[in-house]
TIKE-174757 format. One record per residue (C-alpha): residue in three letters; z, x, y. Coordinates in steps of 0.2 Angstrom, whole numbers. Layout:
residues N
{'ALA',{Z,X,Y}}
...
//
This chain:
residues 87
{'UNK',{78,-105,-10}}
{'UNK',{63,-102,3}}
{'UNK',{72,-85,6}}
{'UNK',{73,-80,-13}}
{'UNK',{54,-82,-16}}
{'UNK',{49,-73,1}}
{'UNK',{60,-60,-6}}
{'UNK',{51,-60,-24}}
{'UNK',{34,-61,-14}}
{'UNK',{38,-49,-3}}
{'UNK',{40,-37,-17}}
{'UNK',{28,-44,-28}}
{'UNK',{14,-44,-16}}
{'UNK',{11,-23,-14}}
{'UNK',{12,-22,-31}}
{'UNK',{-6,-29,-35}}
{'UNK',{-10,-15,-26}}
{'UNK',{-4,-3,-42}}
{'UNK',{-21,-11,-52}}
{'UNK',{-31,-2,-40}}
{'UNK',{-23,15,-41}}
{'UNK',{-24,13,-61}}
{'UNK',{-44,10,-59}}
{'UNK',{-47,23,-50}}
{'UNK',{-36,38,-60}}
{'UNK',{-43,29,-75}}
{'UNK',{-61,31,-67}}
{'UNK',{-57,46,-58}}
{'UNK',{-66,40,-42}}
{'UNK',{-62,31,-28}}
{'UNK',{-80,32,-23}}
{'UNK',{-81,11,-21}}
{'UNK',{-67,11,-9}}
{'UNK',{-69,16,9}}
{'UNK',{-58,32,15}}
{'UNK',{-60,23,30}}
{'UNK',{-52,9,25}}
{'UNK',{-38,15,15}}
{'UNK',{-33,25,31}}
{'UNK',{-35,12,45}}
{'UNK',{-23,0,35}}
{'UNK',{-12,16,31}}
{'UNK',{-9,18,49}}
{'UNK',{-8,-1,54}}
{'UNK',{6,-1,41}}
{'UNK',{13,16,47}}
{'UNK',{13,6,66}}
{'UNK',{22,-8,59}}
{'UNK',{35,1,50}}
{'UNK',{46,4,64}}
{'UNK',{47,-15,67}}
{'UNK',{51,-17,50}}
{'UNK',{65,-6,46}}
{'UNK',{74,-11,63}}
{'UNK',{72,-28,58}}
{'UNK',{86,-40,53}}
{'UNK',{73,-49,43}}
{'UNK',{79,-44,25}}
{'UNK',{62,-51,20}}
{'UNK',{50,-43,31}}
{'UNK',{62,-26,31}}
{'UNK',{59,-28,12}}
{'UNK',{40,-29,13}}
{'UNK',{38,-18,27}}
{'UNK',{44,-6,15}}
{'UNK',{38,-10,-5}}
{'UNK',{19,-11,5}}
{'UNK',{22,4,16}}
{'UNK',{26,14,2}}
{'UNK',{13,8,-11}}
{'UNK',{-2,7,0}}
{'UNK',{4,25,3}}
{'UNK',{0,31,-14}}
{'UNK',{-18,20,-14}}
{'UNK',{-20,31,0}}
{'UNK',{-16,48,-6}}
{'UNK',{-26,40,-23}}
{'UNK',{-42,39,-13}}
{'UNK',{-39,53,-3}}
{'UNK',{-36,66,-19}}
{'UNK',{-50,57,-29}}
{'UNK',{-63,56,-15}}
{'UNK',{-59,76,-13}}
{'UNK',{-62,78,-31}}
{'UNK',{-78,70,-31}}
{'UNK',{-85,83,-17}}
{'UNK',{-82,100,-29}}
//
């Protein structure tokens, strides 16, 4: 039972990040979030993915790559509407 909700939360847990992207196309800026930020935890999470994928964690594997790949979208988010802002 412990395994099945680390599963759930493990794919639950990125996807609080989807809220944020929303705001932000909705706003069309991503002036209030810190490119710095967004990129320093991109790459943290690009460091860790290795581990993830090779792991034989199901849970962690999972997570490594639902956040991974969502927090990669905030980034490109930020990124496209912090370029945006700039013209």
């Amino acid at each position: 039972m412990i395994r099945i909700i680390a599963l759930i939360a493990s794919i639950v847990l990125p996807l609080w990040n989807m809220p944020l992207i929303v705001r932000i196309i909705k706003r069309k800026s991503s002036e209030d979030i810190s490119v710095l930020w967004a990129v320093g935890v991109w790459i943290c999470l690009a460091l860790i993915l290795p581990a993830g994928l090779t792991s034989t964690d199901f849970v962690f594997k999972t997570y490594t790559l639902t956040n991974s790949t969502i927090f990669t979208a905030v980034m490109i988010v930020v990124l496209i509407y912090r370029h945006n802002r700039r013209k």
